[in-house]
Structure formats: C-alpha cells, structure tokens
KEKE-3310 file (N, C-alpha, C; in steps of 0.2 Angstrom, whole numbers, plus 5000, padded with zeros to 4 digits):
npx = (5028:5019:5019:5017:5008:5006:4998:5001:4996:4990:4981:4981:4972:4975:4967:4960:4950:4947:4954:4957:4963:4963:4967:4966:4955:4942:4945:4937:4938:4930:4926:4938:4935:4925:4930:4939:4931:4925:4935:4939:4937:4946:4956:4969:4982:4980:4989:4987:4992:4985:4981:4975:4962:4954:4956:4946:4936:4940:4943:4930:4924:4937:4928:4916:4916:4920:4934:4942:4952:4964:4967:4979:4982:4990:4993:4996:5002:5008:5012:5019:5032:5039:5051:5055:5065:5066:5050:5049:5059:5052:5040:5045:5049:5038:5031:5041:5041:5049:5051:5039:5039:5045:5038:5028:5015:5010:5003:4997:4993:5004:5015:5012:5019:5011:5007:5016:5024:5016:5018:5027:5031:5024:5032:5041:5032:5029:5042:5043:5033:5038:5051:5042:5039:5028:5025:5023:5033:5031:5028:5014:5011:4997:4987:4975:4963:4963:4956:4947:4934:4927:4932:4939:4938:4921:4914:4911:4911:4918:4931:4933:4944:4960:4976:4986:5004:5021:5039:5050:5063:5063:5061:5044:5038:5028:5025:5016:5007:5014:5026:5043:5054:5069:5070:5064:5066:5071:5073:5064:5052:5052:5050:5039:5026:5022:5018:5028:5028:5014:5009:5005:5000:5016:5026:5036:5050:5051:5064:5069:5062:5067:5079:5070:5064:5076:5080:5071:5071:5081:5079:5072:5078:5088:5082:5074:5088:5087:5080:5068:5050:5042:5032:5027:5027:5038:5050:5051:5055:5067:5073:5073:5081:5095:5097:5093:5095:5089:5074:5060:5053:5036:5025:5010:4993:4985:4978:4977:4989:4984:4972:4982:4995:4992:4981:4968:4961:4949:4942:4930:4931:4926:4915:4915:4901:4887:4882:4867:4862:4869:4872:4866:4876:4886:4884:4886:4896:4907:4901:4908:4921:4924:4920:4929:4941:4941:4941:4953:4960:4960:4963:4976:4981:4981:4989:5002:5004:5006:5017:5027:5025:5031:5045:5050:5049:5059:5072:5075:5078:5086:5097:5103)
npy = (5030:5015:5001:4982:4978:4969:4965:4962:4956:4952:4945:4941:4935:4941:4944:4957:4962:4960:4970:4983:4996:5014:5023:5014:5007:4992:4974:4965:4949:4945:4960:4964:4953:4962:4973:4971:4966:4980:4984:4973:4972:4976:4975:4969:4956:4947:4944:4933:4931:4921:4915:4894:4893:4905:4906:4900:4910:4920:4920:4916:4929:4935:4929:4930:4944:4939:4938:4928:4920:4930:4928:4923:4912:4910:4900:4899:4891:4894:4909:4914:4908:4908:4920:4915:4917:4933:4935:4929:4936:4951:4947:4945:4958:4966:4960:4970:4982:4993:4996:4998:5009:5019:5023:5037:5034:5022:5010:5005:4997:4997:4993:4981:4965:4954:4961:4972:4963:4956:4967:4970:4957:4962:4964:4954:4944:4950:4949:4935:4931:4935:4927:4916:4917:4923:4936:4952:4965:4976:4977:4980:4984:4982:4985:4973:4979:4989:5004:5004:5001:5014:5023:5033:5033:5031:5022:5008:5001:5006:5003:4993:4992:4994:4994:5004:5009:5017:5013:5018:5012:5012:5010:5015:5025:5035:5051:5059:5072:5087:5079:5080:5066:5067:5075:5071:5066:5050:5043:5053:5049:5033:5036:5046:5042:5043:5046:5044:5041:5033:5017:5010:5012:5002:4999:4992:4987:4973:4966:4972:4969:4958:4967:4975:4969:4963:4975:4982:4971:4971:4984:4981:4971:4981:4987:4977:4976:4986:4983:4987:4988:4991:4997:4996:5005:5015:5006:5009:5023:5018:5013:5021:5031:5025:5021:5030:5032:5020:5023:5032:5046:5054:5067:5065:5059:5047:5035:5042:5037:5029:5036:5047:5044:5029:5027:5029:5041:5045:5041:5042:5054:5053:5064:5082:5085:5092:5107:5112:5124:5141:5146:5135:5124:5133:5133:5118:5116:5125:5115:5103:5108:5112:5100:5091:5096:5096:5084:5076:5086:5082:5070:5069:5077:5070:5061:5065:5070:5058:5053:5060:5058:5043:5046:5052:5044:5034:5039:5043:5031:5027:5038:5039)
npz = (4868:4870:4884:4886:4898:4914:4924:4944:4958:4975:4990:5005:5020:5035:5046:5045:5047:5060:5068:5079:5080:5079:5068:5059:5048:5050:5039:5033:5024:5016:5012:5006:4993:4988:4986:4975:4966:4962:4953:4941:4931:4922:4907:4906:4906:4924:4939:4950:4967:4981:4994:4994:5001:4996:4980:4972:4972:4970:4956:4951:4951:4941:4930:4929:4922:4911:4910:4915:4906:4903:4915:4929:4944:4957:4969:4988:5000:5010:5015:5024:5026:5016:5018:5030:5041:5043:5043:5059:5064:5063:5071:5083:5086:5086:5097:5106:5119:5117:5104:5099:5107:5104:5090:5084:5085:5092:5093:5079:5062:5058:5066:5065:5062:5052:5046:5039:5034:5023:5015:5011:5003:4993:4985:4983:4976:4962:4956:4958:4950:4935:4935:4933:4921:4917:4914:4903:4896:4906:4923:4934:4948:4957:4972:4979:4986:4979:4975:4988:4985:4978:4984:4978:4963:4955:4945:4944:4931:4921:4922:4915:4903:4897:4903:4898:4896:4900:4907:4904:4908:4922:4936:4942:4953:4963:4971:4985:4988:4993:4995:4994:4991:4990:5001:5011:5026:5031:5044:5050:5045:5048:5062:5065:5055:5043:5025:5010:4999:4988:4988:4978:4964:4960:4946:4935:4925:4917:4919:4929:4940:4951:4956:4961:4971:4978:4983:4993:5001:5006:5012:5024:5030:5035:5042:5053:5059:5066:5075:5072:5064:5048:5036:5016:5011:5018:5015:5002:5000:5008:4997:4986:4994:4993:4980:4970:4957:4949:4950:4942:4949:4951:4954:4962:4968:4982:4973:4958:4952:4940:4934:4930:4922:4918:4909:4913:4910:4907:4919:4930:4944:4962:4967:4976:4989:4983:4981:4989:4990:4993:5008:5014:5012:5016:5029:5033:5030:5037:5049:5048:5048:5059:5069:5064:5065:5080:5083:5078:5084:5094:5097:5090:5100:5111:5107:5104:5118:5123:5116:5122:5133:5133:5127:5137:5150:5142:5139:5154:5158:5152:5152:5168)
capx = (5027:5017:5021:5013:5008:5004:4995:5000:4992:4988:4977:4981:4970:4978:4961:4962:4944:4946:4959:4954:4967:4962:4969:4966:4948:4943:4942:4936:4940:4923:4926:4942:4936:4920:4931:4943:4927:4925:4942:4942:4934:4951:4958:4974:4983:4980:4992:4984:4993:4982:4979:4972:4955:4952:4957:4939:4932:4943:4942:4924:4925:4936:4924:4909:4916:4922:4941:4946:4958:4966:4968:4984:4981:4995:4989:5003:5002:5011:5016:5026:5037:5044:5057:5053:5068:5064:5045:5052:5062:5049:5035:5048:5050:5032:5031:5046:5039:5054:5049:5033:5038:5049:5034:5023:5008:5012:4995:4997:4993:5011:5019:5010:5022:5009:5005:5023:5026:5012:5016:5035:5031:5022:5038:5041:5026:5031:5048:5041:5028:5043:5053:5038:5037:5019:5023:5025:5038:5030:5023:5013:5006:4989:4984:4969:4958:4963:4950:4942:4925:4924:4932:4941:4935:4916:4910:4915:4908:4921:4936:4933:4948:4968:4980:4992:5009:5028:5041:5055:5067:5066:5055:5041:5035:5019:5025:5012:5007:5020:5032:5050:5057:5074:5070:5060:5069:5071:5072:5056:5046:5051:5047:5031:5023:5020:5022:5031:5026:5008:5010:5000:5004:5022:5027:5043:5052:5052:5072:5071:5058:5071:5082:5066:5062:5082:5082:5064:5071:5087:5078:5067:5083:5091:5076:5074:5095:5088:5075:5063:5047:5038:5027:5030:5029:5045:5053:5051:5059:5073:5075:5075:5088:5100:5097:5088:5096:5084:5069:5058:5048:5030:5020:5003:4989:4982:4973:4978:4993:4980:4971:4985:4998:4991:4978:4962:4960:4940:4939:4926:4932:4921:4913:4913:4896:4882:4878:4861:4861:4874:4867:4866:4884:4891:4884:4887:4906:4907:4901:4913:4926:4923:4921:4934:4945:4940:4941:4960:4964:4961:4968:4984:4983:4982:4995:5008:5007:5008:5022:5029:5028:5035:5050:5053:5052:5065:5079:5076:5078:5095:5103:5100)
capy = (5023:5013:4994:4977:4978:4963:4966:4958:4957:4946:4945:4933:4938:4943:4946:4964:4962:4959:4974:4987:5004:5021:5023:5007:5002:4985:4975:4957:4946:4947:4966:4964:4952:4966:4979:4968:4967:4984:4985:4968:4971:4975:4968:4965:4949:4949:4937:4935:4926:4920:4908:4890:4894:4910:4905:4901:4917:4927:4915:4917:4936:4938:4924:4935:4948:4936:4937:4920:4917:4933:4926:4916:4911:4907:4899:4899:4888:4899:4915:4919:4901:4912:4922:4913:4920:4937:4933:4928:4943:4954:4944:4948:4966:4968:4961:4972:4986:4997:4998:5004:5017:5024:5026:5040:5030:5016:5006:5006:4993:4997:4989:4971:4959:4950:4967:4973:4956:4956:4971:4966:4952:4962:4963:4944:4943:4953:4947:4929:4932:4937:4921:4911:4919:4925:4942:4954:4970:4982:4974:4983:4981:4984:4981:4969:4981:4996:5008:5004:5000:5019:5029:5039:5032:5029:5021:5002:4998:5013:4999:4990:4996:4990:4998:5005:5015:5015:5016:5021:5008:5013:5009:5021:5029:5041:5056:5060:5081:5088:5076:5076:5060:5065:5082:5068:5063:5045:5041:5056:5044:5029:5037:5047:5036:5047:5042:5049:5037:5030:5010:5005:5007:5002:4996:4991:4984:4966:4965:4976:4966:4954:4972:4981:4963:4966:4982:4981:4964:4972:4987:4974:4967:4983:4989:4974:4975:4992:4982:4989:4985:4996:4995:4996:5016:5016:5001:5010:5027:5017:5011:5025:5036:5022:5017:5032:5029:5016:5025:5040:5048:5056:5070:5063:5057:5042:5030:5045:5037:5026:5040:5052:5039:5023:5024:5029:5049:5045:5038:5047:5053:5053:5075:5085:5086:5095:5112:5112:5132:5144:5148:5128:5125:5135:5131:5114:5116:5126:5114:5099:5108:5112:5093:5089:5099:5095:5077:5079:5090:5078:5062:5070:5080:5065:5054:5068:5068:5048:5048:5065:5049:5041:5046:5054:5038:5029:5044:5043:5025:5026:5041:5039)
capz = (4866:4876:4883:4885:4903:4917:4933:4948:4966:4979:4996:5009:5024:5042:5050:5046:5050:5069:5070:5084:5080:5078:5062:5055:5045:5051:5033:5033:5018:5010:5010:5001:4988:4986:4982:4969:4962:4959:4948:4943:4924:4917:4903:4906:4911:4929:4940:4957:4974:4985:4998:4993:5002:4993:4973:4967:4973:4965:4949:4948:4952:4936:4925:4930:4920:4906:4910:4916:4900:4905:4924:4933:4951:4963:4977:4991:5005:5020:5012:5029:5025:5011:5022:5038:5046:5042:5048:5065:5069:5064:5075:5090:5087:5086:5104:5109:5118:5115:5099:5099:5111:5099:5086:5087:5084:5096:5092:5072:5059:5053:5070:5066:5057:5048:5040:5036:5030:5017:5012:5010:5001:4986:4979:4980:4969:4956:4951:4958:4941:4932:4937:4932:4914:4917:4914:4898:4898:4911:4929:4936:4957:4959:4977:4983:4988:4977:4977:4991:4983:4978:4988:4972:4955:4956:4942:4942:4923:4918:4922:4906:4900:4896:4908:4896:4897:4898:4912:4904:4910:4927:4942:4941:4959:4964:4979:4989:4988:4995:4997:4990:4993:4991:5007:5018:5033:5033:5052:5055:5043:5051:5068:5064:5052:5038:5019:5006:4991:4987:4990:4971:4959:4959:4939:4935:4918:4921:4919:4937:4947:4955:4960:4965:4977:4983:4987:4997:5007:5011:5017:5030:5036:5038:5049:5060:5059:5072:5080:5070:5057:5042:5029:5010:5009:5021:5012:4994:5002:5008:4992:4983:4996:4990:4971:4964:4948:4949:4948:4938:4953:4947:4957:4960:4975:4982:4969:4954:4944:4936:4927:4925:4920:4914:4903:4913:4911:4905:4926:4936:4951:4967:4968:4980:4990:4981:4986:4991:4991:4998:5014:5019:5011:5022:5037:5035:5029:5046:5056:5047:5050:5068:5070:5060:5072:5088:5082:5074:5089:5102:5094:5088:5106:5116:5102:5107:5128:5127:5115:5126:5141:5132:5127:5143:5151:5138:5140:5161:5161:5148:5155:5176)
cpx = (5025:5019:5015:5012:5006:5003:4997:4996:4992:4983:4980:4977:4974:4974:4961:4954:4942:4951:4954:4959:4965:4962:4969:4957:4947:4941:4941:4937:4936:4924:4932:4940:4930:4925:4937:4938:4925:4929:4942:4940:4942:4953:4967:4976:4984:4985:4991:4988:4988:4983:4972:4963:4951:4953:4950:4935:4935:4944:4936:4923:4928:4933:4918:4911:4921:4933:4946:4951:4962:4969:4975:4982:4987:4995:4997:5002:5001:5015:5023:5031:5042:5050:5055:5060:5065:5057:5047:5054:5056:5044:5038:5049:5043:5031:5035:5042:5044:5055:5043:5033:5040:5046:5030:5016:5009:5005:4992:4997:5000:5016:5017:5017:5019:5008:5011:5024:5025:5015:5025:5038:5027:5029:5040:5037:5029:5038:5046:5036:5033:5048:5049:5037:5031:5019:5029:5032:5037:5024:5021:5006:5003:4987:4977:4961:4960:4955:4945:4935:4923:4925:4936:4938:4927:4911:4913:4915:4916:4930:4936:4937:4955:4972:4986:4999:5016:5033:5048:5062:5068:5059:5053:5036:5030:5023:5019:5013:5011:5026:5034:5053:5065:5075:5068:5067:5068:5068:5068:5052:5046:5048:5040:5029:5019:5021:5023:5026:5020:5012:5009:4999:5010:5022:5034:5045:5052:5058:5074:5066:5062:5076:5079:5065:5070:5083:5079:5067:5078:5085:5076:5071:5088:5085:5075:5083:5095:5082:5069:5058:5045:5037:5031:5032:5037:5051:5054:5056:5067:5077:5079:5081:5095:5103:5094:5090:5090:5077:5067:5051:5042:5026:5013:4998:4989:4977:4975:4982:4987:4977:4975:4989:4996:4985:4968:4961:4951:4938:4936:4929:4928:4923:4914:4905:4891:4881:4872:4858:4867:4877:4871:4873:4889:4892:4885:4893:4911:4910:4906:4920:4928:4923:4925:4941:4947:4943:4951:4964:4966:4962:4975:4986:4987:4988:5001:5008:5009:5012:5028:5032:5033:5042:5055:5055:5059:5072:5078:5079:5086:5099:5100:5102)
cpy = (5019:5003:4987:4980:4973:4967:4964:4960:4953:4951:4939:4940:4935:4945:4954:4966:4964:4965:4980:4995:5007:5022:5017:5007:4997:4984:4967:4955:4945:4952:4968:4962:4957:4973:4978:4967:4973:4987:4979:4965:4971:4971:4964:4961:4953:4941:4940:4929:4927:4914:4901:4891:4901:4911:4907:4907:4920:4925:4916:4924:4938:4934:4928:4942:4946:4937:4933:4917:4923:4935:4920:4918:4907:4904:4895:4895:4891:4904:4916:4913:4905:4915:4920:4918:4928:4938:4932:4933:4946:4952:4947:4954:4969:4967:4966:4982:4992:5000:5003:5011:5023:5026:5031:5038:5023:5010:5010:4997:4993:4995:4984:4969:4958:4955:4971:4968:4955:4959:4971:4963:4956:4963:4955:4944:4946:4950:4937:4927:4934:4930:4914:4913:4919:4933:4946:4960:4974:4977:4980:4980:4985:4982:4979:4973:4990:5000:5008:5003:5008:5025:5035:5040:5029:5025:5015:4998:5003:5007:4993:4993:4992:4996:4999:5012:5013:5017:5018:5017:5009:5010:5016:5022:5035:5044:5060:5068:5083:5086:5077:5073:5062:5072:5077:5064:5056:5041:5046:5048:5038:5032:5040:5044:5038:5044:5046:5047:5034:5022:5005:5014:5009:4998:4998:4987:4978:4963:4968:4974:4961:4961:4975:4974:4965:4968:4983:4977:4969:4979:4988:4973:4973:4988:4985:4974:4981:4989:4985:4988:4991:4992:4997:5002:5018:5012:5006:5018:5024:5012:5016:5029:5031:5021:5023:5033:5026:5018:5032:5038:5056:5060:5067:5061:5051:5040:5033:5044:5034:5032:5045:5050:5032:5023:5026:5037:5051:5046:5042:5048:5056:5064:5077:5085:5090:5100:5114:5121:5136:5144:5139:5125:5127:5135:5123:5112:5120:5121:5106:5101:5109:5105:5092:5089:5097:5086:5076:5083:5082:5072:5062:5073:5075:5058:5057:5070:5060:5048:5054:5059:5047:5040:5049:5046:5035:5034:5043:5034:5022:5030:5044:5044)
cpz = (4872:4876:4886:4894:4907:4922:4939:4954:4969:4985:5000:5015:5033:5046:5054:5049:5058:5071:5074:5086:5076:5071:5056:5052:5046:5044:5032:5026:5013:5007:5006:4994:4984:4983:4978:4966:4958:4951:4942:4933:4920:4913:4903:4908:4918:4934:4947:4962:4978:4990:4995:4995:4997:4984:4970:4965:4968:4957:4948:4949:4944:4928:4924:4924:4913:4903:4912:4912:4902:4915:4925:4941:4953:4968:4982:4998:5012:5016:5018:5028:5022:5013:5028:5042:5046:5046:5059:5069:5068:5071:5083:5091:5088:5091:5108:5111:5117:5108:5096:5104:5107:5093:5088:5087:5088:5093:5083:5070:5056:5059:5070:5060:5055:5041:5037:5032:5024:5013:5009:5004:4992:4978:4975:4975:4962:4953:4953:4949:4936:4932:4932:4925:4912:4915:4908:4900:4903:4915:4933:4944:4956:4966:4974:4981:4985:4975:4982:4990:4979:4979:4983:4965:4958:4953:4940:4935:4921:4920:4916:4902:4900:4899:4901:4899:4898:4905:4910:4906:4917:4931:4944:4950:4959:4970:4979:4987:4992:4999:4990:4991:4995:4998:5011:5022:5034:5040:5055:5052:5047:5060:5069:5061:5045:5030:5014:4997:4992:4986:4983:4969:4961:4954:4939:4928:4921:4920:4927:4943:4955:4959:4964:4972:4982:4989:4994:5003:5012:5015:5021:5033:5038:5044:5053:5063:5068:5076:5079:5063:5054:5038:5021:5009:5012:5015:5004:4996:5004:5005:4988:4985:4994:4984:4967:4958:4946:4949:4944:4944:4949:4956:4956:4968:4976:4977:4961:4949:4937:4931:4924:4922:4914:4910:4905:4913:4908:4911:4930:4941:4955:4967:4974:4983:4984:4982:4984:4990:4997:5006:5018:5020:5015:5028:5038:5033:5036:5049:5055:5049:5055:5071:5068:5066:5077:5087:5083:5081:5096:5101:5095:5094:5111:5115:5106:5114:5127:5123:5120:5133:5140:5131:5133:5147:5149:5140:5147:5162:5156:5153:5164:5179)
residu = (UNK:UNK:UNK:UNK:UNK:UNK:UNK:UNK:UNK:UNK:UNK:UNK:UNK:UNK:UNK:UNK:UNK:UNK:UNK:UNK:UNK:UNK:UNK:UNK:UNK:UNK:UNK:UNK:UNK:UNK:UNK:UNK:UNK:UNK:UNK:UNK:UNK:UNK:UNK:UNK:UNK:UNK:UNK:UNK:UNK:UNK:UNK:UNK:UNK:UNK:UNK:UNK:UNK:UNK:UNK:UNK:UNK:UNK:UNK:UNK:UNK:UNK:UNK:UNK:UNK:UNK:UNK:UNK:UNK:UNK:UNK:UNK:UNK:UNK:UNK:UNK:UNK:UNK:UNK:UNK:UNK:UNK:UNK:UNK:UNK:UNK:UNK:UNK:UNK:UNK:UNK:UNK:UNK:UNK:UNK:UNK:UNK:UNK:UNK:UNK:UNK:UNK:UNK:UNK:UNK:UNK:UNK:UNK:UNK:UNK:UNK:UNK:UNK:UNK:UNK:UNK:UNK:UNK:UNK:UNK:UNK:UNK:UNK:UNK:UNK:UNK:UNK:UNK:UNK:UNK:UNK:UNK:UNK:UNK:UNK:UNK:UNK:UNK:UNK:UNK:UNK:UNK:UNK:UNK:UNK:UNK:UNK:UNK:UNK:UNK:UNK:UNK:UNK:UNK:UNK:UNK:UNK:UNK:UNK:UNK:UNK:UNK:UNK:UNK:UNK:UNK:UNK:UNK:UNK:UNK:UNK:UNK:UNK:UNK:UNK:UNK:UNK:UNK:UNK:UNK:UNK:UNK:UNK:UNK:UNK:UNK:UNK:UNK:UNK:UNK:UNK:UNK:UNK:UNK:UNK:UNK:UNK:UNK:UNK:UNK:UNK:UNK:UNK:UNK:UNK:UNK:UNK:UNK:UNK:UNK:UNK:UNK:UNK:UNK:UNK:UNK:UNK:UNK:UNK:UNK:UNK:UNK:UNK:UNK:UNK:UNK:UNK:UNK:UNK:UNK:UNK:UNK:UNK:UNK:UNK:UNK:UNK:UNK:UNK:UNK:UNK:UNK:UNK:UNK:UNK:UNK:UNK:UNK:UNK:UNK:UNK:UNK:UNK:UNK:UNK:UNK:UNK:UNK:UNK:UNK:UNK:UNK:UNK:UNK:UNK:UNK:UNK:UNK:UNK:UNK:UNK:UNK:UNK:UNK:UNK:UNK:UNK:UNK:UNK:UNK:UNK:UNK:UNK:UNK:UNK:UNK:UNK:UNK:UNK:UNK:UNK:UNK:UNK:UNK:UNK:UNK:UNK:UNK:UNK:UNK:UNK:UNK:UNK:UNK:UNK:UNK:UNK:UNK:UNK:UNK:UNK:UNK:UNK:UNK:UNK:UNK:UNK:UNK:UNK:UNK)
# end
C-alpha cells in the first residue's frame, strides 16, 4: 500500500564554492541550483527552504517544468538564528584544534560548523513542514544537489514521475554496502569519518518528524557535549544506536533507494565505460587501477603518518 508523499529540501549556500579540502568537491551555488535542475521535474509536492536571495531561482526552475502549483518556498532569513546556541558551540569547536587532531581527516568539510549545521538542520525542515501543515502522510528528504547532475541516474527527462511508496510507520534508512549499523562502532565513525547510512533520502511518517528533529538535535548536543562536530550520516547513526524501534533499516547504495524503493525502477543509471575491444579494455583498466592506487596510497599514506603525529603528540602532551 503505497502513501501520499511530500518532498522537502532546502539550499542555503556556505560558500561550498571557495572550499579548498582533498575530499571535498568545490560546489558554487549556481552548480547546486544546476543540479536541482536535473531532478527537479517531479511531481510531487516539493517544499523547498531557502534563502531570500535564492527563492526565484528555484521558483522559476520548478515553473520551467510546469510545477509551480506543486511548489512551497520557505525563505529563511538566518537559518543559523534557528539554534543559535548550538551554532555558537559548534563555530568554537571547529576552531579548537584538539579536535581536529582527533579526526582522522583533520582538513574535512565534516569539521566546518556551517556544514554540520546545514546538514543538522534538514531535520528542522521536515518536521518544520510538518508544523506548518504543508505536508501529506509520508516526508520524504531529498537533498539540494541530489544526484549530482548525473553522477548515477542519467537521464533528467526520466524524473517525470511521482515518488511513491510507504514507510511503514517507522523512519525509513538506506545502509551503505557493507555496513551494519547496529556492528559499526560509534566513536571509530566519529573518529574516522566513514558513513554508515546514505544522507537522502531519509522519509519519515509525519507523526515522527518532530522525534526524528529530537533525536538528530540531541545527538548535536551530545557531540559538542564532547567537544566535538559531525555531519548528518553520524547524527542518524546515533540515532539509530538509541531508538532503533524507531526505524526500518534498508540495504542499499548512494542515490539507489530512489529506484529500488520509491517508485523510480524505469531510472537509467550511469554504464560502465564501453569496451572498445578486449585488448584496449584491458589495458586501460590496468592502467586506472595503477593510478587509482598510487593516487589512494599516497593520500591515505600520508593521512595516516599525520594523524600517527598526531596522536602521538596528544598522548605525550596528556601523559608526561
């Protein structure tokens, strides 16, 4: 039995653009609203927060594909206003270099506050649209910039379609290939910076959006509680180790519940290369993996003597 469904999202832009870490994409605010273009045919109600300067865009983006009656805009002033305390601490933790020592990725978009914050806050949205009686029996988060433009589904006409499906009364989760949420290590993930759960979709009954916002805030406050920040994928993990009554966990990839779950199983997804002829195929899946390699060695090589430093550092400097 499938239920009505509501979309939320939002964008606020944190000048993802100008970001300069290894594992980060830089992603300027244009290139977000290009690739909520991509998606952006759907038919469902969509209930978008934004920032005052960015509404129209994103209003004549779903007008252009004649879904403007099927559109709300939120426009928010100062999303960080919203838990400014919260805001605050993090800002300070993000300066604190004792924090970042204790990551293994020290120079991550997942030690910024403003990017925690955001990602914090898609809860607020959801049970905020819920509050605000915009939204039917099943909410369902979309990020922003899902899909990337491309980078799994490829054919953006092929979003012309109504997200259907059902959660069953619980808060519905994606785990990553070979993760078991309830085998992962808590306090490795927040140290190494791995993820357990896909970020989007998260859909929830709209009776459980104000528990799913709770759980999420009180996760935030019991992380800065240790001096420390994370992103939504942590936040949803130490949700789950508390409440999992509260959820039904689903094997699946990034961008994938979409077509195995909700309704889009026609959705092209991005092929494999072409082989040109065996011969060539092989030589040039070789010489990818050899680069691939060297690349990956010498990242992760040199990620692990500097956090190696680093922790030697932190324990000489506790126990003298």
């Amino acid at each position: 039995m499938n239920d009505d469904v509501t979309l939320v999202t939002a964008f606020f832009d944190i000048g993802r653009g100008d970001f300069n870490i290894v594992r980060c994409e830089p992603r300027s605010a244009q290139k977000y609203i290009d690739y909520f273009d991509f998606w952006a045919r759907i038919q469902n109600k969509l209930v978008v927060y934004t920032s005052p300067e960015y509404a129209k865009q994103i209003r004549d983006v779903r007008k252009k594909y004649g879904r403007e009656n099927e559109t709300v805009i939120i426009e928010i002033e100062d999303i960080f206003a919203i838990e400014k305390d919260i805001y605050n601490r993090m800002k300070n933790i993000e300066s604190d270099e004792n924090f970042k020592d204790f990551r293994f990725w020290n120079k991550e978009v997942s030690n910024r506050a403003d990017y925690n914050y955001i990602m914090l806050m898609k809860y607020w949205c959801m049970q905020d649209a819920v509050a605000r009686g915009l939204c039917s029996n099943v909410v369902f988060w979309i990020d922003f910039g899902y899909n990337h433009g491309g980078v799994c589904y490829t054919k953006t006409e092929e979003f012309n379609f109504y997200i259907t499906g059902t959660t069953n009364n619980k808060i519905q989760l994606y785990a990553l290939p070979q993760k078991e949420p309830e085998k992962v290590s808590g306090i490795q993930s927040l140290q190494f910076q791995f993820d357990t759960f896909a970020g989007c979709p998260v859909v929830a009954p709209y009776s459980m959006c104000n528990e799913l916002w709770q759980m999420t805030k009180t996760a935030m406050l019991s992380l800065i509680s240790l001096d420390c920040i994370d992103d939504d994928q942590q936040l949803l993990l130490m949700a789950y180790k508390l409440h999992p009554e509260c959820f039904e966990i689903h094997n699946s990839d990034w961008f994938m519940p979409l077509k195995e779950y909700w309704g889009g199983s026609y959705l092209t997804v991005k092929e494999k290369e072409t082989i040109v002829s065996k011969k060539t195929f092989v030589r040039r899946l070789l010489g990818k993996i050899k680069r691939s390699i060297v690349r990956a060695k010498s990242r992760n090589q040199v990620q692990r003597e500097d956090f190696i430093c680093r922790m030697k550092k932190a324990s000489e400097l506790i126990y003298r």
